[in-house]
Every structure is written in C-alpha cells, then in structure tokens.
C-alpha positions in Angstrom: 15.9 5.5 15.0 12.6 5.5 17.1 10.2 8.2 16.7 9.5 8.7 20.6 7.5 11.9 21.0 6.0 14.9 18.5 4.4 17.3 20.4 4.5 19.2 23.3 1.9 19.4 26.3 0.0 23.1 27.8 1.9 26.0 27.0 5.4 24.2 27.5 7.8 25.0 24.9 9.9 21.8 25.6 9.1 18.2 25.5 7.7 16.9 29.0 10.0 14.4 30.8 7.5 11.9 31.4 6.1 11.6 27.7 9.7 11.0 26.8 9.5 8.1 29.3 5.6 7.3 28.4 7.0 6.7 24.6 10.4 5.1 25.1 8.7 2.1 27.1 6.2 2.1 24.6 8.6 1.4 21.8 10.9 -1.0 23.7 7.2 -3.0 24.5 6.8 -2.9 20.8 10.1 -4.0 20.1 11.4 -6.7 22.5 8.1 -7.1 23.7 6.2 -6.6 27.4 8.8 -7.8 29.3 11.5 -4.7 28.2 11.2 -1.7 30.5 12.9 1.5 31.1 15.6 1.4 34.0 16.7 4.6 33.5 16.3 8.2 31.4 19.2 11.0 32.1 18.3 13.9 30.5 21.1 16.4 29.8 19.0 19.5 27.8 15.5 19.7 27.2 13.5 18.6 23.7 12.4 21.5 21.6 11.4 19.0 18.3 10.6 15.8 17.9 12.3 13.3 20.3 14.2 10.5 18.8 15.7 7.1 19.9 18.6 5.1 19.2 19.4 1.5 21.0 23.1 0.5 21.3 25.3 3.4 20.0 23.6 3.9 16.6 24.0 7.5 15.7 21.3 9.8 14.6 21.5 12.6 11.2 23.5 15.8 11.2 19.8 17.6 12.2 19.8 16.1 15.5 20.8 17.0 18.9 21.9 14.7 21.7 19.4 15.3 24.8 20.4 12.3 26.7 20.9 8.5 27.2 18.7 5.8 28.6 18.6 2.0 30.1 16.4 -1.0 29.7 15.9 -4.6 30.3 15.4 -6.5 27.9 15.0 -10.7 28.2 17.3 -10.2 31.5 20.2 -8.1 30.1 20.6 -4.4 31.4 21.4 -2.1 27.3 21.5 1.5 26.5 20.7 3.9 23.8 20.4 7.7 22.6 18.1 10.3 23.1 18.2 12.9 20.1 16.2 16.1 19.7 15.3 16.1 15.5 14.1 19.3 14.4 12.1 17.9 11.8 9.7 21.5 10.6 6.3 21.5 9.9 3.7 22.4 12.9 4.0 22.3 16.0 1.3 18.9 17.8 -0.2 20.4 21.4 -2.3 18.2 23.5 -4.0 20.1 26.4 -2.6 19.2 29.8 -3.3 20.4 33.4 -1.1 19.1 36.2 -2.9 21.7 38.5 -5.8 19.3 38.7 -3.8 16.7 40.3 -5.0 16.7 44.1 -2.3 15.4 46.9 -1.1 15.2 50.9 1.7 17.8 51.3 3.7 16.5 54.1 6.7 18.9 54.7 8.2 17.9 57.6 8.2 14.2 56.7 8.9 15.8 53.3 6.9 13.9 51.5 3.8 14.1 49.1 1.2 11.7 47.8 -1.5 11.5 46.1 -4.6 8.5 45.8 -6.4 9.3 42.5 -4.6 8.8 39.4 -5.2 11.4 36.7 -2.8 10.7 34.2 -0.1 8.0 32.9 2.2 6.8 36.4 5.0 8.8 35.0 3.3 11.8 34.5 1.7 12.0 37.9 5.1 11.4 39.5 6.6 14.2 37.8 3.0 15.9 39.2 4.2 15.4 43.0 8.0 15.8 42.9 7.1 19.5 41.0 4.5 20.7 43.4 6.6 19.0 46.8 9.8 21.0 44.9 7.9 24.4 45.0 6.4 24.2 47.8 9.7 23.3 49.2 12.2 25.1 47.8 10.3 28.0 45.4 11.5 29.6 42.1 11.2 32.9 40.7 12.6 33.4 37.1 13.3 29.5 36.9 11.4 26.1 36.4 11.8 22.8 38.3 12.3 19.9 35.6 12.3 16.4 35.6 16.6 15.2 34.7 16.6 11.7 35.6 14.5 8.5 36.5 15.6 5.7 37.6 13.2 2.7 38.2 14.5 -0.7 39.0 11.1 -2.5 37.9 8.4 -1.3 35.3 5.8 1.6 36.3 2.4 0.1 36.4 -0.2 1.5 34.3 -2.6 2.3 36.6 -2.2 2.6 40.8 -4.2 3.3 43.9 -1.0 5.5 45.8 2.2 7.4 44.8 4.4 8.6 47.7 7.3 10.8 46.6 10.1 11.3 49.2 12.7 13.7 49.4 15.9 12.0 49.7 18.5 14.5 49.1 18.0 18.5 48.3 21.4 19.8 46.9 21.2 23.7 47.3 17.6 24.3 46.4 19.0 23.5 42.9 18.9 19.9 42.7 16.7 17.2 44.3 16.8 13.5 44.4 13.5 11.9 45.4 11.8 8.0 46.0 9.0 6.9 44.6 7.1 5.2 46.1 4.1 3.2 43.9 1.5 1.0 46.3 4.2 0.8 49.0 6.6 -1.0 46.8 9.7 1.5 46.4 10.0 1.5 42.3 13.2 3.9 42.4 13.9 7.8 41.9 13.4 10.8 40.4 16.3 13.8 39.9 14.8 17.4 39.0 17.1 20.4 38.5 15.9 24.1 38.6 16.8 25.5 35.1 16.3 29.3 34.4 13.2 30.3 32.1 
C-alpha cells in the first residue's frame, strides 16, 4: 500500500480530488518510473483520513474504506488499483489553499471557461475552472460541486500557458461531464457530481 495523501486543504473536511491525483502520479513516477501516468481516477465517496493506494487487486487492512479505483500506463500496458480511505488517528495536516485567487474567461454561452496563468499544480487548477463554470452554471444551495472522475488519455504537464474546460454534457444540474483542454491539445475529461453538505 501507497501512502497517497495526509492532509486536507482550506477549511475542507475531505481530501481534495486533485491532490489524490497530484500524489497517485507521483508514486506511480516513483515506482515504474516517468513514463507511468494516471489515465483515470473514479471516485465513489470522498476521503476523510489518509488516502491509500493499492496496484492490482491487493487489499488494504480492516481500518480502511474503499473510495475508489484508478488506471495507469505503465511501459505501454493500461493496470488498475485501489483507492482506500485509512483512518489512521493522530492530527489532522492543513495546508492553506485559495482557489478564489484563480482568475479566468467565463464563457457561458460557448459554455466554456479558461484561464492563462497557472497558480497551482495542472490538476488542481482544472478542478479550479470546472467548479467555478459548475456554479456559475448550474448553482447550489445546501450542496457542493465535487470532482468524481478524471480521465486523461496522456499525462498532465506540470506547468502550462492555457486550460480550456468545456462543458460536454450537464445531466440534471446534478452531474456534469467536461473537456479539458491543456495548450489546445484535448488531454481528456473531468466528471463532478453535486453532493449535499
């Protein structure tokens, strides 16, 4: 098993999507090495510990909760693993965070949303625009738009000079599918689903 992620960003009192991704690609770079990257995370419940990972179908302890599975490349071949919330005690790690001071192009009605100046990891800032184009779009009271899926077909650079998000489908209000778009190569997609508070 993978340690993944210990601590939790702002006043969230879950695990943020994009750090799960942010640490899973780290580990599968330290493991197989730079070529490995994440081609998918589905995420079925949020993290409220520690957030494990298990490659194949290894199995985690009796103290841990499924959250999910995941995808990745590695030396040409397309495996899977497990995603386990550990509550493992002890305090709680917070690292500051402010998605607020992301500035973007709202494009409603070519429902869209970028943004030109990167302010934190690729995955991160994603999850940035697809949140703020989701309530501006579609707005929630009593409930929070998440990040439930990504699914890239080649790895996220570190750093970039534009990120278009798209909105491809909108199921409800309750369930969007969006493109990413990363220097106008299309990377893949993003699902969010509106959860209650």
């Amino acid at each position: 098993m993978f340690k993944l992620v210990d601590w939790k960003k702002g006043r969230r009192d879950y695990v943020h999507g994009p750090d799960i991704y942010n640490g899973l690609d780290t580990a599968l770079k330290e493991c197989f090495g730079p070529n490995s990257f994440v081609t998918k995370i589905a995420l079925r419940t949020m993290a409220h510990g520690n957030v494990f990972a298990t490659f194949g179908d290894q199995t985690a302890g009796n103290q841990s909760k499924r959250i999910g599975v995941f995808s990745y490349v590695n030396e040409g071949s397309i495996l899977s693993g497990i995603l386990y919330d550990v509550d493992c005690g002890g305090s709680e790690n917070r690292i500051p965070y402010d998605e607020d001071s992301m500035q973007y192009s709202l494009d409603l009605k070519r429902r869209s949303i970028s943004c030109s100046r990167q302010v934190n990891s690729t995955a991160e800032d994603i999850v940035s625009l697809v949140k703020a184009f989701n309530l501006a779009s579609f707005p929630v009271k009593g409930e929070r738009w998440i990040v439930s899926q990504f699914e890239f077909n080649s790895p996220l650079p570190e750093r970039y000079s534009e990120i278009t998000v798209k909105l491809v489908k909108n199921f409800n209000d309750k369930f969007t599918v969006s493109s990413v778009i990363v220097d106008e190569v299309e990377l893949g997609s993003v699902r969010f689903a509106r959860v209650e508070l």
